[in-house]
C-alpha positions in Angstrom: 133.0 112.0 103.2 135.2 114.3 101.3 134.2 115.0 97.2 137.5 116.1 95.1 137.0 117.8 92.0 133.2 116.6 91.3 132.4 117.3 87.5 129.6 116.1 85.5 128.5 117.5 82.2 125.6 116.2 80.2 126.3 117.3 76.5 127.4 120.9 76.1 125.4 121.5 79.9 128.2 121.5 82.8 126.3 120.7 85.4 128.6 119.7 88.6 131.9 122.2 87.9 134.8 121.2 90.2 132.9 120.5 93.3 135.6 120.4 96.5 133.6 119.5 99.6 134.2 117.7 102.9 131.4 116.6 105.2 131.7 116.3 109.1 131.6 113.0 110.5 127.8 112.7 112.2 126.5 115.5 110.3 122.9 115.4 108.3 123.3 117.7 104.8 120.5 119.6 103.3 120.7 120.7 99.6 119.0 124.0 98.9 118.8 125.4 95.7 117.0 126.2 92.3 115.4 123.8 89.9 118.0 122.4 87.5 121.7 123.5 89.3 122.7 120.1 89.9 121.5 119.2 93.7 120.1 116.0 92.3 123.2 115.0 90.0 125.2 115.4 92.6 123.3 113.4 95.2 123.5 110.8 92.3 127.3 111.0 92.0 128.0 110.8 95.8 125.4 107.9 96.2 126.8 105.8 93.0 124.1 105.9 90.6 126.1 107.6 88.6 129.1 106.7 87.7 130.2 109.1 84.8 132.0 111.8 86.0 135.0 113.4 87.0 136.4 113.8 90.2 136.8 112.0 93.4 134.3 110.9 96.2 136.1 109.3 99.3 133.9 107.8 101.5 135.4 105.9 105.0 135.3 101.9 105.7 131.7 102.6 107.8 130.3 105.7 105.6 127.1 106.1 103.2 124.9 108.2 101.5 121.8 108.2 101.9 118.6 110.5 100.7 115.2 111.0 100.2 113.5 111.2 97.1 110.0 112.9 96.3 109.0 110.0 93.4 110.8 106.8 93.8 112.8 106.0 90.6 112.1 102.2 89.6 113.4 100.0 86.5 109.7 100.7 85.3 109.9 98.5 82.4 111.4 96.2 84.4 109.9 93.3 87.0 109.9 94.3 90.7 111.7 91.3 91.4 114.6 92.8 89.0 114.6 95.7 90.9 115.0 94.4 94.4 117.9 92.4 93.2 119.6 95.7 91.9 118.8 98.0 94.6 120.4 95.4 97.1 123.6 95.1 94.8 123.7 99.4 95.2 123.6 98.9 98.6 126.4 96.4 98.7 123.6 93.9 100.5 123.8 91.3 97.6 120.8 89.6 96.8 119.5 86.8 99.6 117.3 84.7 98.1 115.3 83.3 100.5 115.1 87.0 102.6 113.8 88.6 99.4 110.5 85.8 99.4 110.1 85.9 103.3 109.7 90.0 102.8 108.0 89.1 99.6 105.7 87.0 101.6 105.2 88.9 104.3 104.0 92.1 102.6 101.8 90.1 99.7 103.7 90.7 96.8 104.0 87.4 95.7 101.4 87.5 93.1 102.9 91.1 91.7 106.8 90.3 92.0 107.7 89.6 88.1 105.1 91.9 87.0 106.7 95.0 85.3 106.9 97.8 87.9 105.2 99.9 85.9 102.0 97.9 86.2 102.1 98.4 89.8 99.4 100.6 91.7 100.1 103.5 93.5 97.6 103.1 96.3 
């Protein structure tokens, strides 16, 4: 993966200025920094939810990001069901109708799947 030029300003805030990186082939990346430089926007921009920017991110035929998140970040006002449709469109999946209710099934969500995420328990 190599990221040309990554720039990403929200408002008056430059957040991401010119970012020129390439990453290894095989390689796992860490991002270590302070609250609010940018770590997160630019996870965002390399991963494709967001889309906004300036720049270049040139990922190979078999490459793709991935990363971990301490709070996942749902559609909250939106149905669970609505979620797992959009999250398998990010990852280029496309939605599978009848995979989605045999995991939907198996795990008992059934009864919860077009309920708003945000009604969902934690526990």
């Amino acid at each position: 993966m190599k990221l040309e030029h990554i720039t990403k300003q929200y408002g008056s805030n430059k957040v991401l200025d010119n970012i020129d990186f390439k990453f290894d082939q095989s390689r796992i990346v860490g991002l270590i920094g302070k609250n609010g430089v940018g770590k997160t926007t630019l996870m965002k921009v390399m991963n494709g939810n967001i889309i906004n920017y300036s720049g270049k991110v040139n990922l190979g035929p078999d490459e793709r990001v991935g990363y971990l998140i301490e709070h996942p970040k749902l559609y909250d006002n939106k149905s669970g069901l609505y979620n797992l449709k959009i999250f398998a469109q990010v990852l280029g999946k496309g939605y599978d109708k009848a995979y989605a209710q045999s995991i939907i099934d198996a795990f008992g969500m059934a009864p919860y799947i077009k309920k708003k995420v945000k009604k969902y328990s934690m526990g």
